[in-house]
N, C-alpha and C positions, 0 to 999 in steps of 0.2 A: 812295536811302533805301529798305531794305525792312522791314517792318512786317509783325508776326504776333499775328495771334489766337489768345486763349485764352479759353475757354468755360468756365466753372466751374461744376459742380453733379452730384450724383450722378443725379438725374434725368434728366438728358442722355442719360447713360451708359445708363439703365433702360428708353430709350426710353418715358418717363413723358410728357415736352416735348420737342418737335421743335426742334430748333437753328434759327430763323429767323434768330434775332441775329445769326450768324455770314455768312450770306450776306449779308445787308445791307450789313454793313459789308466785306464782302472787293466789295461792288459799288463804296462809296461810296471805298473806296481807289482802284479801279481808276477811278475817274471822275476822282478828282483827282492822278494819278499817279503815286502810290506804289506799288512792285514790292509784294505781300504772296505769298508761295508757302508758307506752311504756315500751319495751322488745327489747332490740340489742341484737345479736351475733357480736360477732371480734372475727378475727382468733389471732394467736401466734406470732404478729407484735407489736413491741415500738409504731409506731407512730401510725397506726390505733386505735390501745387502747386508746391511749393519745387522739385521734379525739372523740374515742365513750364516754369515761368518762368527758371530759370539756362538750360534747354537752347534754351528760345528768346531769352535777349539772347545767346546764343554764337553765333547764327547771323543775328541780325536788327538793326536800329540801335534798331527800334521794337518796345512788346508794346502790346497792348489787350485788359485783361483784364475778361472779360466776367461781372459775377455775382459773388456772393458779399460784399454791403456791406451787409448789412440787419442789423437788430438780436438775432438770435439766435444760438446758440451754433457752430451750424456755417455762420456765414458767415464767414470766418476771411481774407479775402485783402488784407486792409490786414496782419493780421498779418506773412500769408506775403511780401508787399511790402515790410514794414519788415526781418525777420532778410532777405533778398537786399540790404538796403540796406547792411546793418550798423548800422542805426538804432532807436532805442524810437520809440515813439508817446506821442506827446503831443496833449494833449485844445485843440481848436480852440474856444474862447471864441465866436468869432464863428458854426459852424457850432450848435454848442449853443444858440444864443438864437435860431437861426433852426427848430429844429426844436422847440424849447418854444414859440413863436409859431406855428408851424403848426399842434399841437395845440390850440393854446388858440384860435386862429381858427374851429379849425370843432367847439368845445363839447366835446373829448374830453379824458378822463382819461390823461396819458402815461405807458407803463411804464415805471421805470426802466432797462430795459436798449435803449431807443432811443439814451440817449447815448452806448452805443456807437459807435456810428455816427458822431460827435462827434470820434473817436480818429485822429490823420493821423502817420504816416511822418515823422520831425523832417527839412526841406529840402524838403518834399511841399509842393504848394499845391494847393486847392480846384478845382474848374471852378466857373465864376461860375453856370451854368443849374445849375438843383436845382430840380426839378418835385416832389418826393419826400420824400420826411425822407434819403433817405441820398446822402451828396457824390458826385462823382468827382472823384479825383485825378491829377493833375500830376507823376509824381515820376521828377525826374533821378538819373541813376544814378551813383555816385563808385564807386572802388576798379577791380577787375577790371572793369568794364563803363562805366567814367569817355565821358561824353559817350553812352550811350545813356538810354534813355527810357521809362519804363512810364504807362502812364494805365489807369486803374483807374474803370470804368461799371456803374450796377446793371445786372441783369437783366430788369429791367421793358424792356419795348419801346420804348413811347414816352420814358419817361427818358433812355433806352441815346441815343435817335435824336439827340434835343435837344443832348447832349452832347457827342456824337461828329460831328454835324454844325456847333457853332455853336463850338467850341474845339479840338478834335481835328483834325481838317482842316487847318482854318488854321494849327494850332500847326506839325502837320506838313509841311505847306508852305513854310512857311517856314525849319523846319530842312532840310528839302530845298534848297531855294534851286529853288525851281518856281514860273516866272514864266509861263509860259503856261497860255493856261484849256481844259481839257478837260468839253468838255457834251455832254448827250445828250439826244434825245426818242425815243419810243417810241410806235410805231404797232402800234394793236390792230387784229386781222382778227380774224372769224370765216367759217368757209364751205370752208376750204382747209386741207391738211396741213402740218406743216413740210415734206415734200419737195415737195410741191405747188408750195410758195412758193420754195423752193431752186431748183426748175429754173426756174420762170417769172422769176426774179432771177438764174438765173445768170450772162447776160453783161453783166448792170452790176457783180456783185460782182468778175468776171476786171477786168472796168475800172478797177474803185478798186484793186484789188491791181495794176496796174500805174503808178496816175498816186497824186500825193497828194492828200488831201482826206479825205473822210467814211468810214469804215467801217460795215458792217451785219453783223449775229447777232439770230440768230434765237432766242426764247425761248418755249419751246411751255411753255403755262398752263394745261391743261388746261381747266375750264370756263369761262377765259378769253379761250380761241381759242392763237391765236399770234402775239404781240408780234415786231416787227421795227425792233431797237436801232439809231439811225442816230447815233453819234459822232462828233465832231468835235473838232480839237485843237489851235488858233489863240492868236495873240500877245494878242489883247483877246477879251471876250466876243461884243462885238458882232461879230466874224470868224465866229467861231464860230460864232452863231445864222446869221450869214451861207450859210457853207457847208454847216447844217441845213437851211436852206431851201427850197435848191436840189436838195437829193438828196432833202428830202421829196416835192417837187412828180416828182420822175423816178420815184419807188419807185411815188409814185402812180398817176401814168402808165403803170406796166406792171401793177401789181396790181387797179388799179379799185376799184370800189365794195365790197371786202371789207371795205376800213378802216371802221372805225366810229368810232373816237375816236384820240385822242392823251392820251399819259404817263397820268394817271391818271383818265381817262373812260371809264366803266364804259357798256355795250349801254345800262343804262337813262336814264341819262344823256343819250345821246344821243339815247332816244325822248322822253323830257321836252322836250330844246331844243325838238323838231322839233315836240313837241303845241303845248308854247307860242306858238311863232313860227307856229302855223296856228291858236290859238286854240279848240283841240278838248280837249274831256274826257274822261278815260280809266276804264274800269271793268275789272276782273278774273273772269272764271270759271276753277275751280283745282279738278282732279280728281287726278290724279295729282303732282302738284308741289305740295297740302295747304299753300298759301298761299306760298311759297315767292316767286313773281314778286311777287304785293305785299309782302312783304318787300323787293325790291331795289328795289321803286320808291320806298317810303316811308325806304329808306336815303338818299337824296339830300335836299340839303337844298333847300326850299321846292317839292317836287313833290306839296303840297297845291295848289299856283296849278291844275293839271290831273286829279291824282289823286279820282276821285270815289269809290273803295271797289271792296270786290272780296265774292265770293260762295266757299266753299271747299264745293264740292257735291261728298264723296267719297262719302257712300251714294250709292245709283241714287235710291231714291227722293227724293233732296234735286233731284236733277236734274230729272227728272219736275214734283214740286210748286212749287219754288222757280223753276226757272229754265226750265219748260215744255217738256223735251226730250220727244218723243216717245218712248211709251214701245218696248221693245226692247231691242234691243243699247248698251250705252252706250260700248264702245272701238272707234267707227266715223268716220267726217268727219263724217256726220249727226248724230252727237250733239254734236259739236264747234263744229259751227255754231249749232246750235240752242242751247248753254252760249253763243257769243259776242251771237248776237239776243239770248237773254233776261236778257243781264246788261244788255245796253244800253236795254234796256228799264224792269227794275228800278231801274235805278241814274242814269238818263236823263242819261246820258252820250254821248256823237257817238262813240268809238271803244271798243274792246274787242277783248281775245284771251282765246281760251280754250283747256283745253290736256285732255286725258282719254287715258287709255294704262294701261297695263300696266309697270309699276315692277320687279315681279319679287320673290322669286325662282320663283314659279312663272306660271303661264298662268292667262289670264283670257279667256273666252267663245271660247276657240279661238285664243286671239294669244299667241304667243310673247313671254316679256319684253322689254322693249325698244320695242317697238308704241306709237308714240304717232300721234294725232292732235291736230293745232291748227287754230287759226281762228283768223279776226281780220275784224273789222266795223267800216267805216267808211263814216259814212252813209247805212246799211243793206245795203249792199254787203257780202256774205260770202265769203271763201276761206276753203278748207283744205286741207291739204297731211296726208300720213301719211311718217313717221319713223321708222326701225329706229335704234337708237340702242347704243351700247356699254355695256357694264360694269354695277357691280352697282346695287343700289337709290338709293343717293345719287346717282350720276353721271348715270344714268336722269331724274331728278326736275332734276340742276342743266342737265343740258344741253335737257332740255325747255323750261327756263327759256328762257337765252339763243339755243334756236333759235325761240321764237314772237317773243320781241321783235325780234329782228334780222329776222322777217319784217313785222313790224311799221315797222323802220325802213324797211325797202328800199321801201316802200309809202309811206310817206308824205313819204320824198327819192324819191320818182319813179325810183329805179334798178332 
């Protein structure tokens, strides 16, 4: 069974929105076994859609067209789905009363051209999840393409996901006739390069390329360190989790304490568990990353149980008055420590980090961009460490981020 993505929308093309959609789902293929080797974008044109959806059922059994089902005038791909079909569209009763009750639930006026949206491919069926006002569809192919398959997902993310994970999948599975389960978990480092990790892994990776079991790939995140994809592809699930387990605890074993989380466990994440489970409260001081880290803390949900507030002291003098740095130079360790004691003071919290540097793109009191220093205080106990760090103003500010917490973690797991 091989399966192709199409991406619809001229924005794509204008590099206006970054194609996420498409990788998700070329991952979420590859996790559940379908071959997919080709990925088009087309913009918000009849006939180019109609060129990229014939040229890919001639070479594929499957398409998954991504975009293009919302209620305006150039969302056009139920159209372009029905002339490939050789069919009209006909208006679905029952998706109509569900998107006139969506508006009417949450007190809004509907425009008439939502029921668009309403309009299905005659032989086309619905997917049952619809987070959205607009369906996807279902629809088998007769004539020249007799026994292949288009499925038709908004553009929206989360809609896309919903749909493609809870019908798509399984649909295609099952026309596959794919009876074993292919799963994967995913170990986050920070601290180490992809090659760094490639040679410290290289003779378990020569390993599994000669015996069966578990496969790893490496997936460099940039201000998310580097992910290390451990696959598995067994007759039941629980096999599966089985020979996960095993290759987790070995990966472990040679990489050490970089790992900080697993699949979707983000640095701060892990320093929440770790406050909690020691029963310590956390404060923020924030120079050069302008709140940034209490942003990803207060992303996680209930990391109010630890979270006591943060201070964003980017003048000098906020540093000074507010948070007692001596006065001087402010992109030093001493002023970094002095931003960690005085949040935890202010804010009378057991822990804190604080972060002050140079963002760029020029020089500040003699430090080249990049220059960061941090701290971190735990029960009045202060370190600080100085950072040369890569790249322009953003990556500056996000990797400042995840390099105080992660010093943050390795301190409070004793590594």
């Amino acid at each position: 069974m091989r399966c192709e993505v199409i991406a619809v929308g001229s924005e794509l093309l204008l590099g206006q929105i970054v194609d996420t959609n498409s990788s998700w789902m070329g991952e979420q293929l590859a996790l559940a076994g379908i071959d997919s080797h080709f990925q088009t974008k087309v913009g918000d044109n009849h006939i180019r859609m109609a060129i990229a959806l014939r040229t890919a059922l001639d070479r594929s059994d499957a398409v998954i067209m991504c975009g293009g089902l919302g209620p305006t005038q150039d969302d056009i791909t139920r159209e372009v789905i029905a002339e490939v079909m050789g069919v009209e569209l006909v208006r679905d009763e029952v998706i109509e009363s569900r998107i006139r009750a969506m508006f009417g639930s949450r007190g809004r006026t509907m425009a008439g051209n939502n029921l668009r949206q309403a309009l299905v491919p005659a032989g086309a069926s619905t997917i049952s999840q619809m987070p959205g006002t607009a369906p996807g569809l279902v629809c088998p192919m007769t004539g020249p393409y007799e026994g292949k398959v288009v499925y038709a997902v908004p553009g929206v993310p989360y809609e896309m996901k919903e749909m493609v994970a809870g019908t798509i999948i399984p649909d295609l599975q099952q026309r596959a006739g794919v009876t074993s389960v292919i799963k994967s978990r995913t170990l986050r480092t920070w601290g180490q390069s992809e090659s760094g990790l490639a040679e410290m892994l290289h003779d378990e990776i020569e390993r599994l390329d000669a015996e069966p079991g578990a496969t790893l790939a490496f997936l460099a995140s940039g201000i998310e360190g580097i992910k290390v994809r451990i696959t598995a592809k067994a007759p039941t699930e629980a096999e599966a989790d089985e020979v996960i387990a095993a290759e987790e605890a070995i990966v472990r074993s040679i990489v050490g304490d970089i790992v900080f989380g697993v699949d979707e466990e983000t640095i701060e994440y892990a320093v929440i568990d770790l406050l909690r489970e020691r029963g310590l409260s956390l404060a923020v001081a924030e120079s050069v990353t302008g709140g940034l880290i209490a942003a990803r803390i207060t992303n996680v949900p209930g990391s109010s149980d630890v979270f006591r507030g943060g201070v964003v002291a980017y003048a000098s003098e906020v540093k000074y008055s507010v948070l007692d740095v001596p006065r001087g130079p402010v992109v030093s360790a001493e002023a970094a420590e002095a931003m960690a004691t005085g949040v935890c003071r202010l804010l009378e919290a057991d822990v804190s980090v604080a972060v002050t540097g140079v963002a760029g793109p020029t020089a500040q009191e003699n430090q080249p961009p990049g220059t960061v220093f941090v701290a971190i205080s735990i029960g009045g106990e202060v370190e600080s460490r100085q950072l040369r760090l890569p790249g322009d103003r953003q990556r500056v500010q996000q990797f400042s981020a995840i390099s105080v917490l992660d010093m943050l973690r390795r301190r409070l797991a004793g590594v």
